[in-house]
N, C-alpha and C positions, 0 to 999 in steps of 0.2 A: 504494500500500500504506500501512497505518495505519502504518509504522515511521518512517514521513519525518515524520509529522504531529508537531505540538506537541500539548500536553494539553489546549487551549481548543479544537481544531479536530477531537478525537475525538467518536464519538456518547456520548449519555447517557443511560444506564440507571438508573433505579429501583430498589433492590433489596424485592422484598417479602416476607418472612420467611414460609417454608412455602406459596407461592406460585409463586416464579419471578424474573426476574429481565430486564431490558426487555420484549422484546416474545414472550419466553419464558416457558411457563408449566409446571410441574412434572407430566408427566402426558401430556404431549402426544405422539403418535406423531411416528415420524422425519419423514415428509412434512406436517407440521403445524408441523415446525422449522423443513425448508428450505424452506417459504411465507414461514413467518414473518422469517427472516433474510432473504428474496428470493433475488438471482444470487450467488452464493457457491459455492465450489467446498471439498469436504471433502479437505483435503489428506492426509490418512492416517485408518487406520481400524482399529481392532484388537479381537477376537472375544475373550471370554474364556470357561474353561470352566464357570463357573456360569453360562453364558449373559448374561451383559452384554456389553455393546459401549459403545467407545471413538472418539470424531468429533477429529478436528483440524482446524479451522478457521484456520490461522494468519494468514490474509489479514487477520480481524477480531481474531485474538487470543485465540482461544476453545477450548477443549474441553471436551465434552460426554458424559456420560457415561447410557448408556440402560441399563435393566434390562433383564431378560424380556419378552418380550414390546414391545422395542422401546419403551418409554415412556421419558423425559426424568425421571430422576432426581435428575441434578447437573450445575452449569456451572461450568468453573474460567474464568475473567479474566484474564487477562495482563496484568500491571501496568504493564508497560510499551507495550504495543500495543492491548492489548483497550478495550473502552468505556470510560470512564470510569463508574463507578458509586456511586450514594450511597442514604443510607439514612436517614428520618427529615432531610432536609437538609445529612447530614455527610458530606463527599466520601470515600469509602473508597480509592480510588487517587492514589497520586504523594502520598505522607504521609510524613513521618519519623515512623518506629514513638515509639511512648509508651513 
């Protein structure tokens, strides 16, 4: 599990503004996610009633958040377990806030 790992030894993701976010892209059906993540298991999942749904991923540190129709709206990061991710070359996790 990513919780033992150090912060050098997490995968690294790209963040790309109105894009997506590693190997995630903003738009994607649910079976386009779990390709793209590979073997991974969704550890909880929650329906809501304007029709969004809710993914937790906690192995990777992730939850995922699908609109209508099942598309990849938003990814939250776990700061402390999830990828490591940066933007423009500035590492966004494991920072002391400014």
């Amino acid at each position: 599990m990513w919780r033992d790992r150090k912060p050098e030894d997490r995968r690294r993701w790209v963040l790309d503004p109105l894009e997506g976010v590693g190997p995630l892209r903003f738009g994607m059906d649910r079976d386009e996610v779990r390709a793209a993540l590979g073997e991974v298991s969704v550890s909880s999942s929650q329906a809501a009633l304007d029709g969004s749904f809710r993914e937790s991923y906690d192995d990777m540190g992730l939850t995922l958040l699908h609109v209508p129709g099942m598309l990849l709206a938003g990814v939250a990061v776990h700061a402390e377990t999830g990828p490591q991710v940066s933007l423009a070359g500035v590492e966004l996790m494991d920072r002391v806030p400014s």
